[in-house]
PDB file of N, CA, C and O in Angstrom:
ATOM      1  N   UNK A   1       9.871  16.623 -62.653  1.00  0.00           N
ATOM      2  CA  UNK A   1       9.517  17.626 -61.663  1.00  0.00           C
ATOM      3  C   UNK A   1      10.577  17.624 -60.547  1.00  0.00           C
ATOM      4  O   UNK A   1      11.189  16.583 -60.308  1.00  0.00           O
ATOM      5  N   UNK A   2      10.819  18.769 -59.847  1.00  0.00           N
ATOM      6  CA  UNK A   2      12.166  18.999 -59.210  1.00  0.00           C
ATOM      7  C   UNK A   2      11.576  18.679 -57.835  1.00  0.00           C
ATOM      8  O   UNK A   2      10.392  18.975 -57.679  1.00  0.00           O
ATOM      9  N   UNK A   3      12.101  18.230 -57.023  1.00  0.00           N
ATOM     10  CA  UNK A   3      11.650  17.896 -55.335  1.00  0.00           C
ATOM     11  C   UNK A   3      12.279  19.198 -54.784  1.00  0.00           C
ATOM     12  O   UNK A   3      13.174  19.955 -55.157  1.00  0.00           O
ATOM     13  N   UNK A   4      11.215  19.119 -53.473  1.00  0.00           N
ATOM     14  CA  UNK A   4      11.658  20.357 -52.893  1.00  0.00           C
ATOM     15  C   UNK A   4      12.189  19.550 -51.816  1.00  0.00           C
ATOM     16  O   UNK A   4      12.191  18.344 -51.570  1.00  0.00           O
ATOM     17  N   UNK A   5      12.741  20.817 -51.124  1.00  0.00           N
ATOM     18  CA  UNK A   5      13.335  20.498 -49.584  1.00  0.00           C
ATOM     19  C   UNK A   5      12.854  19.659 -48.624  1.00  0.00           C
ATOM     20  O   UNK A   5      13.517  18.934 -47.882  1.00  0.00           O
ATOM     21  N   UNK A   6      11.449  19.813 -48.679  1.00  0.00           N
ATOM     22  CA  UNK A   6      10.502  19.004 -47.451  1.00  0.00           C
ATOM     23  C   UNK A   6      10.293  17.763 -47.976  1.00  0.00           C
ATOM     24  O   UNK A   6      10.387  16.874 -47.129  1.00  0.00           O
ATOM     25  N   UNK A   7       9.954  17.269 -49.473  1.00  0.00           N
ATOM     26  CA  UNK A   7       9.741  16.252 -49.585  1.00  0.00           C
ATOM     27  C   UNK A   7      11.301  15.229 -49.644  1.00  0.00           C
ATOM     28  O   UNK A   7      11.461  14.073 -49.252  1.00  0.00           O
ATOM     29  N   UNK A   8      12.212  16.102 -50.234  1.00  0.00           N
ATOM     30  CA  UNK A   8      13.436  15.647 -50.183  1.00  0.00           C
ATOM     31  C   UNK A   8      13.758  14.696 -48.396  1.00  0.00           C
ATOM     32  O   UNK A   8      13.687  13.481 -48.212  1.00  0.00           O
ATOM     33  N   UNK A   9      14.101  15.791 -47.349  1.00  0.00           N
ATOM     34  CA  UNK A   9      13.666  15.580 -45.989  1.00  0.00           C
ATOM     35  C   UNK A   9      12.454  14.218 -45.906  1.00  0.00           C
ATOM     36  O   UNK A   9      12.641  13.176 -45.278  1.00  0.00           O
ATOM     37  N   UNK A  10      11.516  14.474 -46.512  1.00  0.00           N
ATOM     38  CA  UNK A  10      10.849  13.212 -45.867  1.00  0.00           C
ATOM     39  C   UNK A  10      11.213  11.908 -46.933  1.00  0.00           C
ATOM     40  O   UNK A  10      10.725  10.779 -46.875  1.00  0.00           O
ATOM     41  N   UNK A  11      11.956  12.284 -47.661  1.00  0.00           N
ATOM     42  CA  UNK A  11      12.311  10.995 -48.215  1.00  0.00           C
ATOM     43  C   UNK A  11      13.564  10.167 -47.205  1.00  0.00           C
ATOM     44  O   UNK A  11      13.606   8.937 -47.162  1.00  0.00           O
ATOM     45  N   UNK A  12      14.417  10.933 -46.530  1.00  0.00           N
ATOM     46  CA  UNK A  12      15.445  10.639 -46.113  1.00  0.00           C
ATOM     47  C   UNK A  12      15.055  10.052 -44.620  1.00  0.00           C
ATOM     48  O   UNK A  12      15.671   9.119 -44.106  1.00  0.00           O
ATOM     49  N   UNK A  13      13.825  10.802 -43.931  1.00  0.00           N
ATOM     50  CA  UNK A  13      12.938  10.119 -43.028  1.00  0.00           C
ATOM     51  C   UNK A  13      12.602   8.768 -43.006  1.00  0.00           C
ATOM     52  O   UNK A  13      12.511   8.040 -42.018  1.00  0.00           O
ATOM     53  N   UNK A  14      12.387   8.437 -44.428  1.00  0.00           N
ATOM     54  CA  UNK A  14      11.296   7.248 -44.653  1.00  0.00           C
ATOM     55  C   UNK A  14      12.369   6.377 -44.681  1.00  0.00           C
ATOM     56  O   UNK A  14      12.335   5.191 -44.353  1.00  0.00           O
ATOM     57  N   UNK A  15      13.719   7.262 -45.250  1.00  0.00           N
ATOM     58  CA  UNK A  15      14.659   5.778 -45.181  1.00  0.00           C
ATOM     59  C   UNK A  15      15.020   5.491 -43.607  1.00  0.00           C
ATOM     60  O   UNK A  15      15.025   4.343 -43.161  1.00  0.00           O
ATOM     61  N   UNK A  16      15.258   6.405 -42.972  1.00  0.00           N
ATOM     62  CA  UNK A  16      15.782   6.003 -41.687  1.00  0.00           C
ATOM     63  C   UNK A  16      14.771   5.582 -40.850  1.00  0.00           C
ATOM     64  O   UNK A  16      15.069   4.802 -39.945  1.00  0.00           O
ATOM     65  N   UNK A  17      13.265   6.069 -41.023  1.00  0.00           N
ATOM     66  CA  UNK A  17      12.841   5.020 -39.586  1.00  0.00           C
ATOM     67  C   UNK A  17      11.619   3.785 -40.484  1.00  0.00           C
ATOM     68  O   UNK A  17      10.892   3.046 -39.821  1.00  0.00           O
ATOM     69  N   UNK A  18      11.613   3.786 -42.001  1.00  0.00           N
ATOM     70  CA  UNK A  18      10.503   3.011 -42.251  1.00  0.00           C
ATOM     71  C   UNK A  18       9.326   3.358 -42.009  1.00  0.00           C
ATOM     72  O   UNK A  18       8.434   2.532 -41.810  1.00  0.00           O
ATOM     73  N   UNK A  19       9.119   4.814 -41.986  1.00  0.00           N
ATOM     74  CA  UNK A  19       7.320   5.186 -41.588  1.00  0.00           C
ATOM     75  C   UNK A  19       6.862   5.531 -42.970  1.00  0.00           C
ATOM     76  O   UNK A  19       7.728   5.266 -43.804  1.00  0.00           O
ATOM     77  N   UNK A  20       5.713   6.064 -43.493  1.00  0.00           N
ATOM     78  CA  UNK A  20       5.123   5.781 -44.947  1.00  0.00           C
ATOM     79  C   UNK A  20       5.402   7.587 -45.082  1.00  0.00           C
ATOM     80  O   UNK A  20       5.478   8.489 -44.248  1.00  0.00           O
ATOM     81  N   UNK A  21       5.509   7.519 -46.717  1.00  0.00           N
ATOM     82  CA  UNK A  21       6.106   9.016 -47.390  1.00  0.00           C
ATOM     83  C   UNK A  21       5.220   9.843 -46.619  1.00  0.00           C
ATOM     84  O   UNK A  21       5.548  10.614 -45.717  1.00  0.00           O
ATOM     85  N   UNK A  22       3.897   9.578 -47.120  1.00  0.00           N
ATOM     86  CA  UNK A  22       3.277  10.802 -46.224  1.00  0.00           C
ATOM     87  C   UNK A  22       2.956  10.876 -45.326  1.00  0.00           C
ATOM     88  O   UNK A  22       2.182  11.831 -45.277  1.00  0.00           O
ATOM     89  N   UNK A  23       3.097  10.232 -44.049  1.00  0.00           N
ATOM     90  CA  UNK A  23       3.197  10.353 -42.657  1.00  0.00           C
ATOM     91  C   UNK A  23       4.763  11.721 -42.493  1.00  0.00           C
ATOM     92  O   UNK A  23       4.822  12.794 -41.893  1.00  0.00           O
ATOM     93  N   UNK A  24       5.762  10.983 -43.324  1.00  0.00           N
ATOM     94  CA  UNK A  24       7.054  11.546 -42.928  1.00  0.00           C
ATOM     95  C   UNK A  24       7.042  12.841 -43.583  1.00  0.00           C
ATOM     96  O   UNK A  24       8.085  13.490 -43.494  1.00  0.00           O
ATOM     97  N   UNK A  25       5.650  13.567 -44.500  1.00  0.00           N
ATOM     98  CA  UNK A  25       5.995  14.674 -45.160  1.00  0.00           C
ATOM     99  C   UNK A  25       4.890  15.109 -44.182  1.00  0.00           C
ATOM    100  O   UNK A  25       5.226  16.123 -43.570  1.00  0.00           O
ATOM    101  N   UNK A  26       4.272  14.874 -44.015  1.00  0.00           N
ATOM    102  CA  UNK A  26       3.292  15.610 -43.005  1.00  0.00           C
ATOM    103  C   UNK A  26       4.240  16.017 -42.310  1.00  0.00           C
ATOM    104  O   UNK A  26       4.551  17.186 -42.541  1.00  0.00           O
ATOM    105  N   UNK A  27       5.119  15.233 -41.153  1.00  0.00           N
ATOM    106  CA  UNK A  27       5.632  15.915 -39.854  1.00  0.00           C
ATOM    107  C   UNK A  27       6.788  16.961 -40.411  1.00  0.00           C
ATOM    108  O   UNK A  27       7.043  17.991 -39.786  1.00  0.00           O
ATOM    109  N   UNK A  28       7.430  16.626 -41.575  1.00  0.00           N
ATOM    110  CA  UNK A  28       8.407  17.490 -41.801  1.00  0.00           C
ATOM    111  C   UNK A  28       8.041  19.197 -42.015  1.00  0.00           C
ATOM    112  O   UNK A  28       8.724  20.138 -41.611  1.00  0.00           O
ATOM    113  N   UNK A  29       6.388  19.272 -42.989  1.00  0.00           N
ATOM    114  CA  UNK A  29       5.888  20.210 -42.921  1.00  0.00           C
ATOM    115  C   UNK A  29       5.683  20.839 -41.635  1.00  0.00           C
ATOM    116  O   UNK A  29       5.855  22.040 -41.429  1.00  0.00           O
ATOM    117  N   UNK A  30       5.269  19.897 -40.686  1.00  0.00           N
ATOM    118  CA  UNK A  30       4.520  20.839 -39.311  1.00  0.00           C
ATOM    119  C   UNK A  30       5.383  21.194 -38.621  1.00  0.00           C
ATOM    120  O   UNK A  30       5.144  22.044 -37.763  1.00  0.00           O
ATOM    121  N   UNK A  31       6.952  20.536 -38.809  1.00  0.00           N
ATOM    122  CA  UNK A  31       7.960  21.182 -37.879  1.00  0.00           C
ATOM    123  C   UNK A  31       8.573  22.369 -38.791  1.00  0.00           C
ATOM    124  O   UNK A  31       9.455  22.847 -38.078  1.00  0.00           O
ATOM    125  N   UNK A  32       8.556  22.868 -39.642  1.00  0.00           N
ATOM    126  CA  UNK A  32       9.437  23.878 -40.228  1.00  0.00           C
ATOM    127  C   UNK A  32       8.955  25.365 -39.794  1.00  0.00           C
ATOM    128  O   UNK A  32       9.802  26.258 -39.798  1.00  0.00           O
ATOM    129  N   UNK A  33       7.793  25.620 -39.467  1.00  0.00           N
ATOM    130  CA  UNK A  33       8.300  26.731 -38.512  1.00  0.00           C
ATOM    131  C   UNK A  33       9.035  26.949 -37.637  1.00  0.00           C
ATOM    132  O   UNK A  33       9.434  28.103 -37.482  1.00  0.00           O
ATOM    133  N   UNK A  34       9.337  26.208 -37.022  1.00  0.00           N
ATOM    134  CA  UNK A  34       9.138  25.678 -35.599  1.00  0.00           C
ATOM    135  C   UNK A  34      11.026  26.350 -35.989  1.00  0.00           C
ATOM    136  O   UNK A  34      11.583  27.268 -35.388  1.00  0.00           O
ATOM    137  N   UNK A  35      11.470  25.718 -36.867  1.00  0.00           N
ATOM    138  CA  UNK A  35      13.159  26.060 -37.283  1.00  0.00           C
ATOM    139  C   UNK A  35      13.414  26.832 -37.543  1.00  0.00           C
ATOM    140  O   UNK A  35      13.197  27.227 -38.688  1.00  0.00           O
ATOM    141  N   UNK A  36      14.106  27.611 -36.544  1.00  0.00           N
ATOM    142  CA  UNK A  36      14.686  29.215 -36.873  1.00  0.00           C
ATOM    143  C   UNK A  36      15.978  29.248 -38.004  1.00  0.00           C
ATOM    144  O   UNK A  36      17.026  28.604 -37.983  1.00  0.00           O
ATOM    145  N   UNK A  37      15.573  30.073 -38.819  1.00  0.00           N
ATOM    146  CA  UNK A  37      16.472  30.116 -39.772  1.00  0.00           C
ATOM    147  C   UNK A  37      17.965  30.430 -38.977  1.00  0.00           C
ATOM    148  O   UNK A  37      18.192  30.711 -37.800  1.00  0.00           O
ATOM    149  N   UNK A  38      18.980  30.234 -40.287  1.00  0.00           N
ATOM    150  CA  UNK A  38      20.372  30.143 -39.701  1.00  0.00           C
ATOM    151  C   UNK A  38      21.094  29.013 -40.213  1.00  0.00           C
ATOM    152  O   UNK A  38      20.391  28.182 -40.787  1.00  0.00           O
ATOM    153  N   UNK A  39      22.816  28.681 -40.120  1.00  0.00           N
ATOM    154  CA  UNK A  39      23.523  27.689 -40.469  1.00  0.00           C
ATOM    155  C   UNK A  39      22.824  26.423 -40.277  1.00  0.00           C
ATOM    156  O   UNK A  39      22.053  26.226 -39.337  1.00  0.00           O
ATOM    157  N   UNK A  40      23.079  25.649 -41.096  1.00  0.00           N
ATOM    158  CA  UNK A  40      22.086  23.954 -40.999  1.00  0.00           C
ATOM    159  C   UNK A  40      21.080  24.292 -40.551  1.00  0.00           C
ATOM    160  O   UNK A  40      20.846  24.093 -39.359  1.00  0.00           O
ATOM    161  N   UNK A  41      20.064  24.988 -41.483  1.00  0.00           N
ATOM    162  CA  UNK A  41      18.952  24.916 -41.250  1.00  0.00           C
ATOM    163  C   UNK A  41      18.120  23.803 -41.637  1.00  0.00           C
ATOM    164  O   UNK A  41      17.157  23.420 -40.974  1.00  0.00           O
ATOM    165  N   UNK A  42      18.597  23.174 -42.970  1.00  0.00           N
ATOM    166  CA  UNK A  42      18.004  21.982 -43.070  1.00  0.00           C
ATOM    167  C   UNK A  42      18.674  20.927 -42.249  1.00  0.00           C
ATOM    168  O   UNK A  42      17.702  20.655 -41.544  1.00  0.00           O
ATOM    169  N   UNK A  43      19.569  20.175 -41.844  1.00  0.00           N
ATOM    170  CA  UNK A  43      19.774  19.863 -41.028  1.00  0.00           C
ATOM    171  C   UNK A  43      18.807  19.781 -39.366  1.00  0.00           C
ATOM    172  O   UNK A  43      18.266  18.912 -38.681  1.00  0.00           O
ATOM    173  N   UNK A  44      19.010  21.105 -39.325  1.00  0.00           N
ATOM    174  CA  UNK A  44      18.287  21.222 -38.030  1.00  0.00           C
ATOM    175  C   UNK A  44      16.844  20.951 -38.416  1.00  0.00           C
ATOM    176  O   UNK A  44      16.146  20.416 -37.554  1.00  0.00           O
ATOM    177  N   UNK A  45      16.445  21.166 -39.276  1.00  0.00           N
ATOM    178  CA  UNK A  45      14.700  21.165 -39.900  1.00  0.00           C
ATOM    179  C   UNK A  45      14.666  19.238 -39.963  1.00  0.00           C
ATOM    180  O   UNK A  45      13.701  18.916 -39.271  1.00  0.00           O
ATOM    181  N   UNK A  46      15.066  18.494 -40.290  1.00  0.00           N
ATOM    182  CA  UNK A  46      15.781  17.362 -40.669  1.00  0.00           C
ATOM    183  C   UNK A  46      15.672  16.608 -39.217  1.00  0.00           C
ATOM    184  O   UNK A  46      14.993  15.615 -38.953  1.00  0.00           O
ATOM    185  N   UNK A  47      16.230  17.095 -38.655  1.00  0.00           N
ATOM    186  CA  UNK A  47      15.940  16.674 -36.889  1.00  0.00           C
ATOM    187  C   UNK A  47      14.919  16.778 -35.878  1.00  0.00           C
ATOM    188  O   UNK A  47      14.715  16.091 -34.878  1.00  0.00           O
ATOM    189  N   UNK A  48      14.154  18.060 -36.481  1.00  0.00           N
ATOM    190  CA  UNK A  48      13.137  18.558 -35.855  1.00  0.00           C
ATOM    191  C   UNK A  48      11.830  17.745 -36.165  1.00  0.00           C
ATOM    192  O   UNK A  48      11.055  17.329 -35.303  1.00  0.00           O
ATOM    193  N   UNK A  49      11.706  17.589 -37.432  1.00  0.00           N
ATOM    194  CA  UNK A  49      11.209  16.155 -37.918  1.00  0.00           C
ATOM    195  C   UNK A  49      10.872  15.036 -37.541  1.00  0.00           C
ATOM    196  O   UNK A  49       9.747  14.641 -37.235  1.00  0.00           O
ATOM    197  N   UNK A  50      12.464  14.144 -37.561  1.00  0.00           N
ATOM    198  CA  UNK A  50      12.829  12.868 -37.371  1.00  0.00           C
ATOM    199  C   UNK A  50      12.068  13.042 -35.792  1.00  0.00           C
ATOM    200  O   UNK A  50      11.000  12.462 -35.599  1.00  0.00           O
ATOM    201  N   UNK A  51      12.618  13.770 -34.838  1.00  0.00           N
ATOM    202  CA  UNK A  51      11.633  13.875 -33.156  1.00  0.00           C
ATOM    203  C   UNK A  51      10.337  13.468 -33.591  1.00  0.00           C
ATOM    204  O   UNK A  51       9.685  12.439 -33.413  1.00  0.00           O
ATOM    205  N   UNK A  52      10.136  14.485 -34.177  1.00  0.00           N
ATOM    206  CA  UNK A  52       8.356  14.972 -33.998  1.00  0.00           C
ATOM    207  C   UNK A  52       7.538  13.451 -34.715  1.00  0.00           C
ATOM    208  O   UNK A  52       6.480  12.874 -34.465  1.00  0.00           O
ATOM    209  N   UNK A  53       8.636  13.222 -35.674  1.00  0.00           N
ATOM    210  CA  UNK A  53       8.013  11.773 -35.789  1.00  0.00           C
ATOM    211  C   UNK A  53       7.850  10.834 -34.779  1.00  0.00           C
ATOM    212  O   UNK A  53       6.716  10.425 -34.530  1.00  0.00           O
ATOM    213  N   UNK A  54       8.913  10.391 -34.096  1.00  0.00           N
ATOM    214  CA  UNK A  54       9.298   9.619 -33.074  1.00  0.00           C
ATOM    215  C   UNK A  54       8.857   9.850 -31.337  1.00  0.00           C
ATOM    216  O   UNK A  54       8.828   9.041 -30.409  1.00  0.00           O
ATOM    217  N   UNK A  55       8.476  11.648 -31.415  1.00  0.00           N
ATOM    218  CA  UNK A  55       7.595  11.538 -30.498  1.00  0.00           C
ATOM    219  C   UNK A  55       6.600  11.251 -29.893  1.00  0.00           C
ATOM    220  O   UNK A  55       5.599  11.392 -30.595  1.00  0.00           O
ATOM    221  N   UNK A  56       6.343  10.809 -28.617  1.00  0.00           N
ATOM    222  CA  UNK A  56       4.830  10.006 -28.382  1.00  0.00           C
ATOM    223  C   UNK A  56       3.566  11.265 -28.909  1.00  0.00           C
ATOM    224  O   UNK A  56       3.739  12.467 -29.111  1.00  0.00           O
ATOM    225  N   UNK A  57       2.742  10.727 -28.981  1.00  0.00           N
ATOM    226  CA  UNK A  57       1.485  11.627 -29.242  1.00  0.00           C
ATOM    227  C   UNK A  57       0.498  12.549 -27.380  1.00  0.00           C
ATOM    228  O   UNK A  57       0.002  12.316 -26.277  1.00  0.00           O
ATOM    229  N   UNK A  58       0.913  13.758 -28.544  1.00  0.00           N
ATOM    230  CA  UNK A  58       0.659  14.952 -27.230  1.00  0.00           C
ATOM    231  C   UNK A  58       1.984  15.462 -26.490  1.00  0.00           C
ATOM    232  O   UNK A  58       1.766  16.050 -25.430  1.00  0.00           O
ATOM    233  N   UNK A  59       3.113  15.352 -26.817  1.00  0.00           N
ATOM    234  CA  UNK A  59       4.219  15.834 -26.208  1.00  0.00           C
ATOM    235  C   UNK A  59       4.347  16.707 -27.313  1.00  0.00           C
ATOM    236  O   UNK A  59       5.206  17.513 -26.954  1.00  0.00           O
ATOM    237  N   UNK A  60       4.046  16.947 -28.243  1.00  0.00           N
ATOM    238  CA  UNK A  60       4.783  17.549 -28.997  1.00  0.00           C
ATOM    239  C   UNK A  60       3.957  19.605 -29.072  1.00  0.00           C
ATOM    240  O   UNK A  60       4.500  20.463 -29.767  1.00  0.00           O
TER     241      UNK A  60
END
């Protein structure tokens, strides 16, 4: 089965901060609206993420 973008993204999450797959696919999902399409969008989707993970709870 082929991975998509988001889970791809939260795999690359899980390597960089050690939080569990689906914690890191949850946030990747809830930020992708949020990413206006355009150049490095995954990238930018990718970052928007990695925050929203790392942000305290209720700032976001």
């Amino acid at each position: 089965m082929a991975k998509t973008t988001d889970q791809k993204l939260a795999r690359r999450i899980q390597e960089k901060t050690g939080a569990s797959y689906a914690k890191c696919l949850n946030h990747t999902r809830e930020v992708r609206a949020s990413v206006p399409d355009g150049p490095d969008y995954v990238e930018r989707w990718f970052m928007a993420a990695l925050h929203a993970l790392n942000a305290p709870r209720g700032s976001r």
